[in-house]
C-alpha atoms as one frame of an Amber mdcrd trajectory, in Angstrom:
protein
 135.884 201.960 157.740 138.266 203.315 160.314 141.561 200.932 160.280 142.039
 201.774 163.870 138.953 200.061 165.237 139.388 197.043 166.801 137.003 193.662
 166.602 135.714 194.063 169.195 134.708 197.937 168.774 133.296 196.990 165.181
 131.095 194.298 167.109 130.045 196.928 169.822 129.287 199.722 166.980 127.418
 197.221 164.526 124.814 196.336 167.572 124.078 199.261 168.121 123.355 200.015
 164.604 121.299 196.455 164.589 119.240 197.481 167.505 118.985 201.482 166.212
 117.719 200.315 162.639 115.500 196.774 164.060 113.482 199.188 166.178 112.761
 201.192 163.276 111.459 198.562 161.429 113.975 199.128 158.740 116.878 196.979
 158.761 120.019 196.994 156.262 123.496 195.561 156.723 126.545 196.455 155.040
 128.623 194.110 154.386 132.576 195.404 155.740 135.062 192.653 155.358 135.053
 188.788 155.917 135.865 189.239 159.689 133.605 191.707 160.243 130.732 189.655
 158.709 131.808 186.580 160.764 131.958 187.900 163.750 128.483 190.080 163.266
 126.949 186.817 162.650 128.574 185.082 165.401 126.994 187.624 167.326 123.470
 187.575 165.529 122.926 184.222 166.327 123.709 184.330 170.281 120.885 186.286
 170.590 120.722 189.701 168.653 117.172 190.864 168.074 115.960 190.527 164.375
 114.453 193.230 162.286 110.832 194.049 163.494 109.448 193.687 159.599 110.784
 190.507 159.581 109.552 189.386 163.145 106.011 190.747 161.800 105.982 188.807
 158.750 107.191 185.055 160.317 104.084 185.709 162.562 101.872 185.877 159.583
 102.939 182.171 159.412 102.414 181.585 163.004  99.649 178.699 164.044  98.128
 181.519 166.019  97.647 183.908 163.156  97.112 180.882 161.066  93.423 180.135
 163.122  92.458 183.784 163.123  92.485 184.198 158.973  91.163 180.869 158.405
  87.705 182.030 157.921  88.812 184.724 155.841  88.112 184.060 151.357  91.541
 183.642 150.003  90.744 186.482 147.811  91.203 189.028 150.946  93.738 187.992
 152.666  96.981 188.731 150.963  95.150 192.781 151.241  94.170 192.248 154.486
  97.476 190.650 155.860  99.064 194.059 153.738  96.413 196.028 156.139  97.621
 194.221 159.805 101.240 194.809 158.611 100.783 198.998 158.191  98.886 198.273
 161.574 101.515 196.391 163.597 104.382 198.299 161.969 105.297 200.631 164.669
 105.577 197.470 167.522 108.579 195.889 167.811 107.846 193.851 171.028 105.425
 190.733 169.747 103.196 190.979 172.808 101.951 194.193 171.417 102.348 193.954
 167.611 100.350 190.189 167.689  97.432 191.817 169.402  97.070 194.244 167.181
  96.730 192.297 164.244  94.805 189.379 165.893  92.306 192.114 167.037  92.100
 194.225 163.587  91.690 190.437 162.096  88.932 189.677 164.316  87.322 193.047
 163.825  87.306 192.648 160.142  86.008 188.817 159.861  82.939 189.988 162.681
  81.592 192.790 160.109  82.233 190.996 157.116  82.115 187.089 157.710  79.214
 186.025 158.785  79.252 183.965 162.145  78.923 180.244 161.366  79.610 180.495
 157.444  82.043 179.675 155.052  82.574 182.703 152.595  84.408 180.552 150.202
  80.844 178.462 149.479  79.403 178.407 145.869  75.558 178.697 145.200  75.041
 174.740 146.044  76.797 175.120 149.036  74.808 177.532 150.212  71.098 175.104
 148.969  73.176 172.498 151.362  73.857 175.124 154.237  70.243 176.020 154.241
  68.831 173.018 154.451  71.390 171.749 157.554  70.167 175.059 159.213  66.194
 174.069 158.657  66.995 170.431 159.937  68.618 171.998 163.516  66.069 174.127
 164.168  63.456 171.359 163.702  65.995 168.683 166.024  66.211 171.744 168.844
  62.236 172.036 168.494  62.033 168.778 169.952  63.641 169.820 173.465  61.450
 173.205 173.219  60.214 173.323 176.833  57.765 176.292 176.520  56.900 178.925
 174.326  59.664 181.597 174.970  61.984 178.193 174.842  60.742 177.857 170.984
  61.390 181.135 169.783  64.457 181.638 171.928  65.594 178.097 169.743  64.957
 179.945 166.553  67.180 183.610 166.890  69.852 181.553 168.747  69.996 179.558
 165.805  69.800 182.545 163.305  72.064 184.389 165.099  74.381 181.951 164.605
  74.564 181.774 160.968  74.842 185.737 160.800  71.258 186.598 159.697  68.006
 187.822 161.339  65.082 186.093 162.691  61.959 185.906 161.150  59.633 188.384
 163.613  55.765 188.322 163.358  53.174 187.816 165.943  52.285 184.445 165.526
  54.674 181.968 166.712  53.828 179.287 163.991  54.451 182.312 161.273  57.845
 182.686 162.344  58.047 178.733 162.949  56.992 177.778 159.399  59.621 179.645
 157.830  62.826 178.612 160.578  62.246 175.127 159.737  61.911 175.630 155.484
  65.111 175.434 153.777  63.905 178.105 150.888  63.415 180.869 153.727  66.985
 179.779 154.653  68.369 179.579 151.199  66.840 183.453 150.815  68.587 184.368
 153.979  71.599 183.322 153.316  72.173 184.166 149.780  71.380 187.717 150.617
  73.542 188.231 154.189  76.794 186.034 152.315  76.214 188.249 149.546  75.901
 191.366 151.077  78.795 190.855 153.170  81.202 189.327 150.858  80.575 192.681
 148.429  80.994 195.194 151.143  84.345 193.483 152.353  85.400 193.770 148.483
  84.738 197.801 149.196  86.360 197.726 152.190  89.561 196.286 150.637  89.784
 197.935 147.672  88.956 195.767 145.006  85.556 197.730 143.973  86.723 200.722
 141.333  87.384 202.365 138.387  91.079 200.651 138.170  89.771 197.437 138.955
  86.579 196.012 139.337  83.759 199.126 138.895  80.509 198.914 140.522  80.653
 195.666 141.421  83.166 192.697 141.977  83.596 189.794 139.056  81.950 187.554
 141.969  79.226 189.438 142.769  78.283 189.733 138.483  79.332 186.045 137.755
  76.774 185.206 140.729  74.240 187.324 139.329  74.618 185.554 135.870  74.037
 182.155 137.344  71.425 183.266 138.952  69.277 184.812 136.238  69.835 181.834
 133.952  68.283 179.396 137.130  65.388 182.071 136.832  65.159 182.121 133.127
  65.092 178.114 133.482  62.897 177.697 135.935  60.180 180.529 133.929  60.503
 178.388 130.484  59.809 174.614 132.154  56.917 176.419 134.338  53.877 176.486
 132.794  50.673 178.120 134.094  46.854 177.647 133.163  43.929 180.059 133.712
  40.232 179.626 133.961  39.778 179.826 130.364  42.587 176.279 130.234  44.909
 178.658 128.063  48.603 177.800 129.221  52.170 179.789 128.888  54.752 179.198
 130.295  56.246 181.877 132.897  58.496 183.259 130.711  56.191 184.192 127.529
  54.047 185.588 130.201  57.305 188.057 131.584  57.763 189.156 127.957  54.135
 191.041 128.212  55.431 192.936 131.122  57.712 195.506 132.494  59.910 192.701
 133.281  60.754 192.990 129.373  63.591 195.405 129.622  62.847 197.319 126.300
  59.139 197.638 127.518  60.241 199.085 130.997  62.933 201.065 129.313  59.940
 202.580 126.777  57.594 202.894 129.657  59.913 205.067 131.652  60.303 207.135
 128.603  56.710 207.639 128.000  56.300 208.698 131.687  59.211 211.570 131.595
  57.997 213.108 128.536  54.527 213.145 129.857  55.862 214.983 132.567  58.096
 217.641 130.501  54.662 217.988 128.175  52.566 218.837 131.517  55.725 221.322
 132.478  56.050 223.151 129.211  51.875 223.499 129.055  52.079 225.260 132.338
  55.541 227.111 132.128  57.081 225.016 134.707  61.014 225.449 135.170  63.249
 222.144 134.985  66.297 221.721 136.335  68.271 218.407 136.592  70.216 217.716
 139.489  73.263 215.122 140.589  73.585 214.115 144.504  76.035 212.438 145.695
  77.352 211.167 148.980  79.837 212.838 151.375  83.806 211.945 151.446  82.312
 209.328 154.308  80.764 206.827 151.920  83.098 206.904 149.108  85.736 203.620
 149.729  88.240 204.427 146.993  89.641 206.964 144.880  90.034 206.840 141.179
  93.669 206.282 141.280  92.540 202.912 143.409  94.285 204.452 147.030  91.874
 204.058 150.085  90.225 206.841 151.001  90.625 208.137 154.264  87.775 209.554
 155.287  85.694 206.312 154.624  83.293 204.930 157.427  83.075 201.676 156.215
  79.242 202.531 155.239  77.751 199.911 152.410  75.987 200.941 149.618  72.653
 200.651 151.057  73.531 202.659 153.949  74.547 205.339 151.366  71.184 205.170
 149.710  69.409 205.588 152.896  71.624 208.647 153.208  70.428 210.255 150.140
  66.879 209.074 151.030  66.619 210.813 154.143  68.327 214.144 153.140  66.200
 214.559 149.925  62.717 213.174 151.890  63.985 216.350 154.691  64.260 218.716
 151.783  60.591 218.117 149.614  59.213 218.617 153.172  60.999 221.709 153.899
  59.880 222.419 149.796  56.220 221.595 150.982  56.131 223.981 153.767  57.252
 227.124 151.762  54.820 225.845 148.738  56.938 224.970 145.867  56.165 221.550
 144.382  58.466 219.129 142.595  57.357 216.407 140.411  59.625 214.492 137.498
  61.888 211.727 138.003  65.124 210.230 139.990  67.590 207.564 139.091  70.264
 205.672 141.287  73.318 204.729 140.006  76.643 203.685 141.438  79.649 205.678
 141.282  83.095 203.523 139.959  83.238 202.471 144.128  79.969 201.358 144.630
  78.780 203.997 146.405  75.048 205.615 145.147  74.583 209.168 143.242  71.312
 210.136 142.234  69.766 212.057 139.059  67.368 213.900 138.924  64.971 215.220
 136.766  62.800 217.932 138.332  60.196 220.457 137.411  59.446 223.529 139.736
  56.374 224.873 140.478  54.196 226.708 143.076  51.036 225.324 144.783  48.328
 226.689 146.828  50.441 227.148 149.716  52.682 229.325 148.362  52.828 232.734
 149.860  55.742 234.674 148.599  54.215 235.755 145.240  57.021 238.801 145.146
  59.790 235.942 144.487  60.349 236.363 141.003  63.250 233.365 140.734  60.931
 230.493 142.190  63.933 227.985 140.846  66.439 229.586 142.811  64.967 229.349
 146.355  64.796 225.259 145.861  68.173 225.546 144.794  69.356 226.864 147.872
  67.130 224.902 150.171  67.944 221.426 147.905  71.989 223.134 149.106  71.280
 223.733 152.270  70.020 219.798 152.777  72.925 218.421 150.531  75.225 220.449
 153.061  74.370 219.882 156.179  76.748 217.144 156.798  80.510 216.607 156.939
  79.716 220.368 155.577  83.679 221.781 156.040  85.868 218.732 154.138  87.429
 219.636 150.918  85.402 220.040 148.192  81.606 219.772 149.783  80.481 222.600
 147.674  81.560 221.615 144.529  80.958 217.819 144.517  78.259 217.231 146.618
  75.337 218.910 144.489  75.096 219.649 140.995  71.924 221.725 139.779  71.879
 222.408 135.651  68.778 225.005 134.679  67.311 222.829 131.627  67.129 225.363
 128.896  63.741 224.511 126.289  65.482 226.456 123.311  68.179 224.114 123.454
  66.149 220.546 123.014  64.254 218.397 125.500  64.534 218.195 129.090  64.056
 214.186 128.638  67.180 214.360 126.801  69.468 214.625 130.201  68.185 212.038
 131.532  67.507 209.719 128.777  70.957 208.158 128.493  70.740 207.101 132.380
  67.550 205.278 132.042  68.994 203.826 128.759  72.231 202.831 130.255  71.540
 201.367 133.837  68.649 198.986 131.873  70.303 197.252 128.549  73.269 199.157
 127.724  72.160 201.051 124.813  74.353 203.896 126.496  78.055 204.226 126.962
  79.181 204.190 131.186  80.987 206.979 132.003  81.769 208.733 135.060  81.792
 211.821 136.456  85.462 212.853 135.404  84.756 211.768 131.796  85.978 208.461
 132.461  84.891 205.228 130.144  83.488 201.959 131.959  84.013 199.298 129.363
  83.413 195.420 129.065  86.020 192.911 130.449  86.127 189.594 130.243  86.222
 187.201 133.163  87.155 183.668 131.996  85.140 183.416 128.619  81.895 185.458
 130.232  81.837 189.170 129.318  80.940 191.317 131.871  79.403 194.869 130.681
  78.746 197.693 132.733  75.039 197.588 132.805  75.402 193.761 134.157  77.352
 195.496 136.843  74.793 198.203 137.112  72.039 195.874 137.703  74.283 193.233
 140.001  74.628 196.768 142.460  70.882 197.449 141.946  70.028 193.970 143.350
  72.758 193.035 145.606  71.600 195.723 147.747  68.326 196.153 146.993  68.102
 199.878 145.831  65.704 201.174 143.454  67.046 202.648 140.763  63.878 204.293
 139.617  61.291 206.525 141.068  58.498 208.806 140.269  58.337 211.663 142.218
  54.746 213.619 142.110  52.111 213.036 139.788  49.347 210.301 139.702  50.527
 206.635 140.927  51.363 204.206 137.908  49.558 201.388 139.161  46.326 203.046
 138.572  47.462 203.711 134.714  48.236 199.858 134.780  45.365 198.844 136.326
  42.845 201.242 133.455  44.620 199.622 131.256  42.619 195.898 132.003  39.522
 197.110 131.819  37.303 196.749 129.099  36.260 199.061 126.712  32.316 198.405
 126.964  32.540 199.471 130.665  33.121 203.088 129.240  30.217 203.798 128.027
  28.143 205.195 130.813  31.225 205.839 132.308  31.664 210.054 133.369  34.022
 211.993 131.300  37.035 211.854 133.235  37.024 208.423 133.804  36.824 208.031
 129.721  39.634 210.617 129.197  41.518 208.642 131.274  41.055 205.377 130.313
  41.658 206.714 126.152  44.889 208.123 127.355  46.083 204.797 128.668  45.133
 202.572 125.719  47.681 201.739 123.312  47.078 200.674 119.429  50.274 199.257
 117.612  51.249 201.416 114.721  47.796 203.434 115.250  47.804 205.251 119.139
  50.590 205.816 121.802  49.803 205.842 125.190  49.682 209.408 126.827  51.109
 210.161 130.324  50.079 213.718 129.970  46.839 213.337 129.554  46.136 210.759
 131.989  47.962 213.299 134.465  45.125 216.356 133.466  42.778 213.663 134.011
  43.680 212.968 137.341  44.257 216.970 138.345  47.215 217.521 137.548  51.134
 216.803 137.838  51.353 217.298 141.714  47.911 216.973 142.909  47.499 214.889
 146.347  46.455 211.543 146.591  43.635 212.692 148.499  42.203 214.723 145.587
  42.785 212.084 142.839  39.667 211.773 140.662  40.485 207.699 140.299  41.968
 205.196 142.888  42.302 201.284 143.191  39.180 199.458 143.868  41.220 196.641
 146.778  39.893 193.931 147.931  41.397 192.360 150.958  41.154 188.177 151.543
  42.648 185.528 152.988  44.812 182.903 151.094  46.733 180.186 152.101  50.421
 180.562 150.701  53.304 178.669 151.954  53.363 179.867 155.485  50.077 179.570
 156.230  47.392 181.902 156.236  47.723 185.328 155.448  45.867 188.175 154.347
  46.254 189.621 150.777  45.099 192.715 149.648  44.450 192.997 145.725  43.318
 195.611 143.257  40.358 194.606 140.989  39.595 197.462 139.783  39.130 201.236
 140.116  36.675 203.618 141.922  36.058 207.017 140.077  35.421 210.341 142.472
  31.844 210.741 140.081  30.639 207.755 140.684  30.953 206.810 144.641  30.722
 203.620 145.480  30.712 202.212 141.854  33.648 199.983 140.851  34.632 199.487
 137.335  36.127 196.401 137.432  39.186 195.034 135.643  40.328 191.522 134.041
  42.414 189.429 135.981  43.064 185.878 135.167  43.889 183.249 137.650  46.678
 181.066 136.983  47.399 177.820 138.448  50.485 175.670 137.747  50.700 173.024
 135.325  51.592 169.382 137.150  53.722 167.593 134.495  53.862 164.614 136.326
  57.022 162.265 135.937  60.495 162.828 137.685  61.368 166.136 135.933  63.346
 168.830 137.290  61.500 170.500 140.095  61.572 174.511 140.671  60.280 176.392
 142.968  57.712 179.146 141.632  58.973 183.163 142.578  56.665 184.437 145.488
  54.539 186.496 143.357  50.401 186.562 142.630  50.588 183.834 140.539  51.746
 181.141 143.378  50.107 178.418 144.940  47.876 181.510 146.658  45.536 180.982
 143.647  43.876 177.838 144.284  40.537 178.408 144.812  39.649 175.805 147.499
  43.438 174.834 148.379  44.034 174.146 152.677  47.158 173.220 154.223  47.374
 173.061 158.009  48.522 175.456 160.401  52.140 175.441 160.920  52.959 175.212
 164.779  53.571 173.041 167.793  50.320 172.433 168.205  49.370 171.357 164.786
  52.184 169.228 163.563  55.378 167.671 163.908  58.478 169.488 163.412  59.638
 168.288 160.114  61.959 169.429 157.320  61.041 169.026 153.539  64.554 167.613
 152.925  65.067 165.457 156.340  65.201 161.511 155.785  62.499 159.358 156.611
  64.313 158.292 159.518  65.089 161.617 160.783  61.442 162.745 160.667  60.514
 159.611 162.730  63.012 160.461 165.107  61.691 164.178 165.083  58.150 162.830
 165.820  58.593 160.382 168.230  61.263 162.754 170.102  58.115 164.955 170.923
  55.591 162.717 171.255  57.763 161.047 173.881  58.154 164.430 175.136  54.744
 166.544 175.519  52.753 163.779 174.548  49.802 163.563 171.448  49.862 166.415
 169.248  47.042 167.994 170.707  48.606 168.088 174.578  51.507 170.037 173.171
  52.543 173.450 174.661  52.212 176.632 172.486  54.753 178.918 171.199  55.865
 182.315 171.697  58.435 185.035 171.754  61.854 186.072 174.005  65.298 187.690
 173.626  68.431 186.669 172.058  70.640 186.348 174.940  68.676 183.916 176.913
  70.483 181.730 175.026  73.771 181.919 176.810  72.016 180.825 179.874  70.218
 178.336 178.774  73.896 176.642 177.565
């Protein structure tokens, strides 16, 4: 310090240090002497600006702020008050910096918190949610003055609470399920969920370093909910004509819900397919393709990407969807078929990466007989595709498709694909990614979380498939050979016994045989026009929950020998078992074996003009309010107005 400075020329040069460092955002003081001090504080407090960091961070505390982050889960907000600060850090004056964060806030919390909900809700919150949802829209029924008034109740309503209306031509369709608490409860577990994951991605908690393919909530959530399923299957029972009963759950453990059965099925099916390629001297090739810099949230260091659009997982699926359904047709058109296999799985951020297992070869439309490499020109059309967007960032050409020639002298083809299917169903396989990394078990609490929980919490959370047949004959047909009897073979033509041998299986004595059901049918890529057996549907209408609908169900097969004859297959019909008592009460999973299969079973049209308005859960005293609120209204039952449809913003004016 320079002894010949005065007091007053210290306080002069120290302010306009103060203002010089505040309106950088980075603020230090040095402490000089005692005087110096006292008189810099004198000073501070008569009206010297404070540091802008610190300005930013007491309005974090503000009430203003305060009511903005309110309806954000605890869990994000320390990150996303860490975001707003890098956002507001240039501003010094508050009428700018406070608008920036109250709008980046407010952004945020309208793309990932959905309007009208609390994120911070457990499962039962969400049963009590839905049902207070049902009960309004059957209350604003009753001042429903015409039939675009009805529907326009029901979106405003739904667009409230962040999800979709139900949309179908009938007015007491999309009626019966606005005013039932289980189409709510569906809803809303699925737009909560959806939207609490993807702000999870968005912040940075989704990766390798932290939380891979999936968040602790998201898994924990998925836990609970399979053990409500796996409750609700063992206390269900179900009879069939024959008065045999099971419960739900012995009967899941016949089926491809089974994972080891689905995991052994899947196998079957891709060495079919490598038996059909190697009888024919098909060449395989197994390809990875993966999403541009644009999907990918994180790194594997944990830093934010920059590049990333804030696209969800499902948005990156339908990504991958459309670019590979643009290159098979571009495949088509020159003549080279594909058939073999593809598998989703999620990369350490969430975002989808598909494997496939492929097999090359030409069909009648093919044209350029001179090509001796037929591999090689769907290699560079599969580039071209995989290209085509963001097609100039770094590393587009190396990371975006990855094509390996599958070599026979060196072991299967099903072998490269083998460990996916084994490790996105039950774990047998390790997790690793791309770089070589390791995805093990951690432990949340005392729960265990492994990787293929993960895996299948991604899967369902955002409802991708993770596996699909591409080419050959459709499985359903295989399954459905598979009921009928073996007495119905024997005037049956020889195709239609060679295919119905090949789907048979004997414990210990015959395996099933993909391959040979496939030469039964005409091969590995032939058409579904040209297949030599289809389904045998029948189409009816049942009465389900919602009313009346029409169902369309296989019973059989037709074979291309035989037209017009149907060999038909054994279904049972299951009904539930009433226990009777005051037991615990599920609800059974909307599948064929519902409610649907009572023979002579009639419920009443859901609508105004049918019945009141009422919700399963509402008090007696409610309903009676309900009823005599629109009987006091439109009169009788039969003197009410129908419903029909309008637009969402007709709500404003009717406010």
């Amino acid at each position: 310090m320079n002894p010949n400075l005065s007091p007053h020329s210290l306080i002069k040069i120290n302010a306009i240090n103060v203002s010089t460092a505040a309106a950088d955002g980075n603020f230090q003081c040095e402490k000089t002497s005692p005087i110096d001090l006292q008189l810099f504080n004198k000073m501070f407090s008569k009206g010297t600006t404070m540091s802008a960091r610190r300005r930013h961070e007491l309005f974090f505390e503000t009430p203003k702020f305060t009511k903005e982050i309110a309806r954000i889960p605890y869990k994000w907000r320390k990150r996303l008050m860490d975001r707003a600060f890098q956002k507001m850090a240039w501003s010094y004056w508050h009428r700018i910096y406070e608008s920036i964060a109250i709008d980046f806030v407010r952004d945020f919390a309208k793309q990932y918190v959905p309007a009208g909900i609390d994120m911070s809700q457990d499962d039962n919150d969400i049963i009590q949610t839905a049902k207070k949802a049902a009960r309004t829209v059957s209350e604003g029924l009753c001042a429903a003055r015409s039939d675009q008034h009805v529907l326009l109740i029901v979106r405003a309503i739904c667009h409230e609470y962040g999800i979709a209306a139900p949309e179908f031509e009938k007015l007491s369709d999309v009626v019966a399920r606005a005013i039932d608490h289980r189409w709510w409860r569906r809803q809303l577990r699925k737009s909560i969920g959806r939207a609490f994951e993807a702000g999870n991605i968005r912040l940075g908690y989704v990766h390798y370093r932290g939380e891979p393919y999936a968040s602790n909530e998201a898994v924990l959530s998925r836990l609970s909910q399979n053990r409500r399923n796996a409750l609700a299957m063992e206390t269900t029972l179900l009879q069939n004509e024959h008065g045999e009963q099971f419960s739900i759950a012995e009967l899941a453990e016949k089926t491809t819900a089974n994972k080891s059965i689905r995991r052994g099925e899947l196998m079957l099916r891709i060495n079919g397919f490598e038996a059909i390629a190697k009888e024919n001297g098909d060449h395989g090739i197994f390809v990875t393709w993966t999403c541009p810099s644009r999907f990918h949230a994180t790194h594997y260091n944990g830093q934010p990407n920059s590049n990333y659009s804030n696209a969800t997982p499902r948005e990156a699926n339908a990504y991958l969807c459309k670019v590979t359904s643009l290159c098979r047709s571009a495949l088509a058109r020159l003549g080279i078929g594909l058939y073999g296999f593809r598998i989703a799985e999620p990369h350490h951020d969430s975002c989808p990466h598909w494997h496939l297992l492929l097999f090359v070869r030409p069909t009648d439309k093919f044209k350029k007989h001179h090509l001796q490499d037929l591999v090689s020109r769907a290699i560079r059309i599969m580039k071209r595709y995989a290209w085509r967007s963001d097609r100039g960032e770094a590393g587009a050409f190396k990371h975006r498709l990855d094509v390996k020639r599958i070599d026979w002298s060196k072991g299967s083809a099903a072998g490269y694909i083998a460990k996916y299917v084994a490790k996105n169903i039950d774990g047998v396989e390790q997790h690793k990614t791309r770089e070589g990394y390791t995805v093990a078990a951690d432990l949340n609490g005392d729960v265990e979380l492994t990787p293929s929980m993960r895996v299948e919490t991604w899967a369902a959370r955002w409802g991708i498939r993770q596996f699909q047949q591409w080419g050959g004959a459709p499985v359903t047909v295989w399954r459905e050979l598979r009921r009928i009897k073996q007495d119905m073979m024997n005037e049956a033509p020889e195709p239609m016994r060679r295919a119905w041998d090949a789907v048979q299986k004997i414990e210990g004595i015959k395996r099933a045989d993909w391959a040979e059901y496939l030469r039964a049918q005409g091969g590995a890529i032939v058409p579904r026009k040209k297949l030599v057996i289809t389904l045998a549907k029948d189409e009816k209408t049942v009465i389900g929950r919602y009313g009346e609908t029409i169902k369309v169900t296989p019973y059989g097969v037709h074979c291309a020998a035989l037209i017009g004859v149907v060999f038909k297959s054994v279904r049972h019909t299951w009904t539930p078992v009433n226990h009777g008592g005051d037991g615990a009460v599920f609800d059974l999973p909307r599948t064929r074996v519902n409610n649907c299969t009572h023979p002579n079973s009639a419920l009443p049209e859901i609508g105004l003009n049918s019945s009141p308005f009422t919700v399963p859960d509402q008090s007696q005293v409610q309903q009676n309010t309900t009823n005599n609120a629109m009987n006091s209204r439109y009169g009788p039952q039969s003197k009410r107005p129908p419903c029909l449809v309008t637009s969402k913003s007709e709500r404003a004016i009717l406010r």
